[in-house]
N, C-alpha and C positions, 0 to 999 in steps of 0.2 A: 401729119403736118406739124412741123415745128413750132412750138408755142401756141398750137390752137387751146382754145378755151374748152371746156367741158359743162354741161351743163345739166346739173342732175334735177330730173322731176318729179316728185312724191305727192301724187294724188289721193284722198282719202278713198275708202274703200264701203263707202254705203253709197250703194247703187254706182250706176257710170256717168254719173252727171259730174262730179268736179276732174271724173278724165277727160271727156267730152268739150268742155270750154281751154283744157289745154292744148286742145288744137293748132290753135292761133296762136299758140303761145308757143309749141313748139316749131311750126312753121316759119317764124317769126327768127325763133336763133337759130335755126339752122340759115337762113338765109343772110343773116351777119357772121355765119360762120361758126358757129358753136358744134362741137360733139355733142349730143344728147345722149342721156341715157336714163332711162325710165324705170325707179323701183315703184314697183305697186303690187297689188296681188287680187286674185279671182276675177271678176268680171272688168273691174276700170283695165287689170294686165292685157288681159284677153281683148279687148276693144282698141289701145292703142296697139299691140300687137298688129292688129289686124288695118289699123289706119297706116302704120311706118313700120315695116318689115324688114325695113335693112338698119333700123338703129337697136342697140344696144339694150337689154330686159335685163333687171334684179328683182326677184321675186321677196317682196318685201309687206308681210303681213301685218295689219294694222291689229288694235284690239278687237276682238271679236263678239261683238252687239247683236246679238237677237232682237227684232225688233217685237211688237204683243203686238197679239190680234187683235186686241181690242184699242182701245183710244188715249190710252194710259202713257203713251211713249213718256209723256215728261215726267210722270212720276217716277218713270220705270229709268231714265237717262239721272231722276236725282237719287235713286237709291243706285247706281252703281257710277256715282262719281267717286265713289275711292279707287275700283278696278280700274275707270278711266285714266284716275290722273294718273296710279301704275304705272298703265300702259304706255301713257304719254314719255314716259320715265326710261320706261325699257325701250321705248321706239327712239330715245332718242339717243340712248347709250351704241345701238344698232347701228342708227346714221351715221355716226361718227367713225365705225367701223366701215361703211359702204363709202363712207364721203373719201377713204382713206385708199381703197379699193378702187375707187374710180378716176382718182387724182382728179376731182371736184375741183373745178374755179368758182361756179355760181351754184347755189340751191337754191329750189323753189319748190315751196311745198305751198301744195292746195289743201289748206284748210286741215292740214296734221299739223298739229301743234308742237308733237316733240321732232323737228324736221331743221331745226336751226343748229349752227356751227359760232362755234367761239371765234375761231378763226379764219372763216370761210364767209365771203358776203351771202348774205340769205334773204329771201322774200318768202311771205305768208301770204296767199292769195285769200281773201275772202271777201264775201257779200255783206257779209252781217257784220259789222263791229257792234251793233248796238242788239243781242240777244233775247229774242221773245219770248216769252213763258206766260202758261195760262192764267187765267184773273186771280186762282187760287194760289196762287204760286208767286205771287207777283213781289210779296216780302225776300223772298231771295236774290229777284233779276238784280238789286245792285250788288250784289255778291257774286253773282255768275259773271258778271259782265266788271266784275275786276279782278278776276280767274283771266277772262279773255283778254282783257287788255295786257294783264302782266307779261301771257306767253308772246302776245303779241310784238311787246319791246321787247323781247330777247332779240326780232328779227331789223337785219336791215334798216328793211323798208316791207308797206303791209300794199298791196295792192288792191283797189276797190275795183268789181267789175263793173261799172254802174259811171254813171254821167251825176257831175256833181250838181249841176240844176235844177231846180223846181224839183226835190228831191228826187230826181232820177227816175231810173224804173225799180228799185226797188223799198222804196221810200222810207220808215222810218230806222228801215234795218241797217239800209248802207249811210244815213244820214242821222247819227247819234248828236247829242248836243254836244259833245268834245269831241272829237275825231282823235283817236291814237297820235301821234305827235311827229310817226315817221309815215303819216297813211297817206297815198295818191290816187288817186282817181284815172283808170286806165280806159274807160268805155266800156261796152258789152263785148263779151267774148264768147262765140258762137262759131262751133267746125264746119258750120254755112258760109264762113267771110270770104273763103275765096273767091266765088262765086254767086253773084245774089241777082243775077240777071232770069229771067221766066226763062226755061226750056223753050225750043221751038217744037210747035207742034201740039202744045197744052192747055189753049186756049179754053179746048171743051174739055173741065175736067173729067177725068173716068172712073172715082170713086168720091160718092156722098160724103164720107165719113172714113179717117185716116184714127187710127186707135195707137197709139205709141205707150205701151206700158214701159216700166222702169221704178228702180229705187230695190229698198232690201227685200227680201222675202220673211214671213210669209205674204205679208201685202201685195206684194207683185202679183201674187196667184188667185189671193182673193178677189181683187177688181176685175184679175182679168175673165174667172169665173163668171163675174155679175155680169160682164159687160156679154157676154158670151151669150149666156141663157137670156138678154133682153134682143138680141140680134136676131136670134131663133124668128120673131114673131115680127119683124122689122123689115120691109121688104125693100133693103139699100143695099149699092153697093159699096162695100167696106173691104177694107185694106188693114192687117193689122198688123204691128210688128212688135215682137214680145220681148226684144230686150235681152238677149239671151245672147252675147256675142260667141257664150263657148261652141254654137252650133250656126250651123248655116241653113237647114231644112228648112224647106215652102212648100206647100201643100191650100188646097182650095177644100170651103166646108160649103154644101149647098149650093154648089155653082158660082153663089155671089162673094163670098167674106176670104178674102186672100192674107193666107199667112203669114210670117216671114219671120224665123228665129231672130235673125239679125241679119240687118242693113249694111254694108258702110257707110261713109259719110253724102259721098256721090250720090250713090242711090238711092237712100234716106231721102235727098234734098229732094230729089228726082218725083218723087211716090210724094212727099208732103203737096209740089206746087200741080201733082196730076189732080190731086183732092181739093175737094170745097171748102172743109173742114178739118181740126185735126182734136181730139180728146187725149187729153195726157194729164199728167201729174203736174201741180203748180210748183215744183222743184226751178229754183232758178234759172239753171242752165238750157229747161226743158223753154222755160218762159223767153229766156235770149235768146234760142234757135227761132222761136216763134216769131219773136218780130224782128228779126233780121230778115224772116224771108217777107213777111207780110202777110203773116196767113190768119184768120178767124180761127177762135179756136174753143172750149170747155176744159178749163181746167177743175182736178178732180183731184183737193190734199189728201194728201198721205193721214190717217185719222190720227190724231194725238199731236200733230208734227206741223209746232204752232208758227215755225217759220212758212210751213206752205201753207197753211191758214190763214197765216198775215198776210202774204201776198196773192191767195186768191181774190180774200175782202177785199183790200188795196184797191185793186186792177177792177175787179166788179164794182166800187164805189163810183169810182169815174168811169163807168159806163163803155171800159175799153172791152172787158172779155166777161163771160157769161161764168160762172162756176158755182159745182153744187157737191153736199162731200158724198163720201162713199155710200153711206149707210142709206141716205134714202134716194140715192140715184136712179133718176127716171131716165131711159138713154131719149125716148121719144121728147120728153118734155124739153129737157135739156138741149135737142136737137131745133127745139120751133123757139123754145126764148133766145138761143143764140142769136139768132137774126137780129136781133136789136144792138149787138155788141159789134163794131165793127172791125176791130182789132186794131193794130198798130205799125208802123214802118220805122225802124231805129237802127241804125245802123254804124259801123265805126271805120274809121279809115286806119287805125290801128297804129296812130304816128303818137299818140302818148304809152302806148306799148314799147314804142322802139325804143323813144328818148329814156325810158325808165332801166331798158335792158341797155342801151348802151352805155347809165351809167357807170356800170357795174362792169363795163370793158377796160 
């Protein structure tokens, strides 16, 4: 098509959550018309792959973060902020070359930092402009968080997924006492939006308990470990799905606990409102699927990884959702205090989405 627009989108690459919210986002310009075309690499590639099969893939590696097994992340993310800022470096000398390859009108990068263009309108999607770090740690956060703001201006415009009100749903993360100076407030973005009506026929749900693991490894494997051997002794029916979009395999353990490598988005939705319940990671994206559809749920942070920290406290302060961390996770306990949490209904009509991408038309 002559003079259509191109719109390239750079998701970070720890776990599938900031592919996962660009869902809507790419739904969104395709439907005002945009070419998409999606550099990202390992699991976020393979997931939107697998969401939109007829748009355009550049396989585009970010830095490569190991995360520790043990609970250290944030010491472990400030001894290799020089590899980071590197890489930010090299990712961005990259972009330049893909933006140039794709004949780019719009970039939108999810929470990569080196993903902005001198010449090219650019967005930075993130939750967090205001950066958490542990109590020990806390002499630096005004340092990190003028690291963030800087990359920040290089872009555009910063996109907040989050409702700017009674601080949102993610509260002091997305609501800093200076808000970056090009930042907007776009709502929750959740690859549930298309559709947020019950299934017919799901009245009576068919599994107790929905397990959605996700995020980097090795943590991925170790929850899903714990969560495994406490099911053993658990006599529920549980539904699990492991996050694994590079594979499609389902398989049944014990007649009750159903597998599922990976979901898509459909059937994801489908399986979350057959269930009572759903246990996952306090990762935002995971938290905005959650109450798009309106489901109770146990969130369970990533250990070290003091943004889903902040927001599981947050969310359990007020008495919305139940969460407890890895290390002493009781699935049973965890399963009877939830009842007290009733979860949340939030939802977005996606029209300050539009007005921000049609800027940029």
């Amino acid at each position: 098509m002559p003079g259509r627009e191109t719109a390239l989108i750079c998701p970070l690459d720890w776990g599938i959550g900031h592919a996962t919210r660009c869902v809507p986002v790419i739904s969104k310009l395709q439907a005002l018309g945009f070419k998409v075309v999606v550099a990202a690499s390992g699991r976020p590639l393979e997931f939107i792959r697998k969401e939109y099969p007829g748009i355009s893939f550049i396989d585009f590696p970010g830095t490569n973060i190991h995360y520790p097994r043990n609970d250290r992340f944030a010491f472990k993310m400030l001894q290799l902020l020089p590899k980071l800022l590197f890489g930010i470096w090299h990712e961005h000398q990259t972009l330049k070359k893909i933006a140039a390859q794709t004949n780019a009108t719009l970039i939108i990068s999810d929470n990569r930092f080196g993903c902005w263009h001198s010449n090219i309108p650019s967005v930075f999607i993130t939750h967090q402009p205001n950066i958490q770090v542990p109590g020990n740690l806390k002499f630096i956060q005004g340092m990190l968080n003028s690291i963030n703001y800087w990359f920040i201006k290089q872009y555009n415009s910063c996109w907040i997924p989050d409702f700017e009100s009674h601080l949102g749903l993610a509260g002091a993360l997305s609501h800093p006492r200076r808000l970056p100076a090009n930042a907007h407030f776009i709502g929750v973005l959740s690859r549930f939006s298309k559709s947020v009506e019950p299934f017919a026929g799901y009245n009576q749900p068919e599994f107790d308990i929905l397990v959605m693991l996700s995020g980097p490894e090795p943590q991925r494997t170790i929850l899903e470990e714990k969560i495994l051997r406490q099911l053993v002794s658990i006599n529920l029916q549980v539904a699990m799905v492991r996050g694994m979009p590079e594979s499609d395999e389902a398989y049944v353990l014990d007649n009750r606990i159903h597998v599922f490598t990976h979901l898509d988005s459909v059937k994801l939705q489908e399986l979350i409102q057959r269930s009572v319940l759903v246990i996952c990671r306090s990762g935002y994206s995971s938290i905005m699927d959650i109450v798009t559809l309106g489901k109770r749920a146990i969130f369970i942070p990533t250990p070290g990884q003091t943004e889903q920290e902040y927001l599981s406290r947050y969310l359990m302060e007020k008495k919305i959702y139940f969460s407890m961390n890895q290390e002493e996770f009781d699935l049973l306990y965890a399963f009877e205090m939830s009842k007290n949490y009733p979860g949340m209904v939030l939802q977005n009509d996606y029209k300050d989405l539009e007005m921000q991408i049609r800027s940029f038309m």
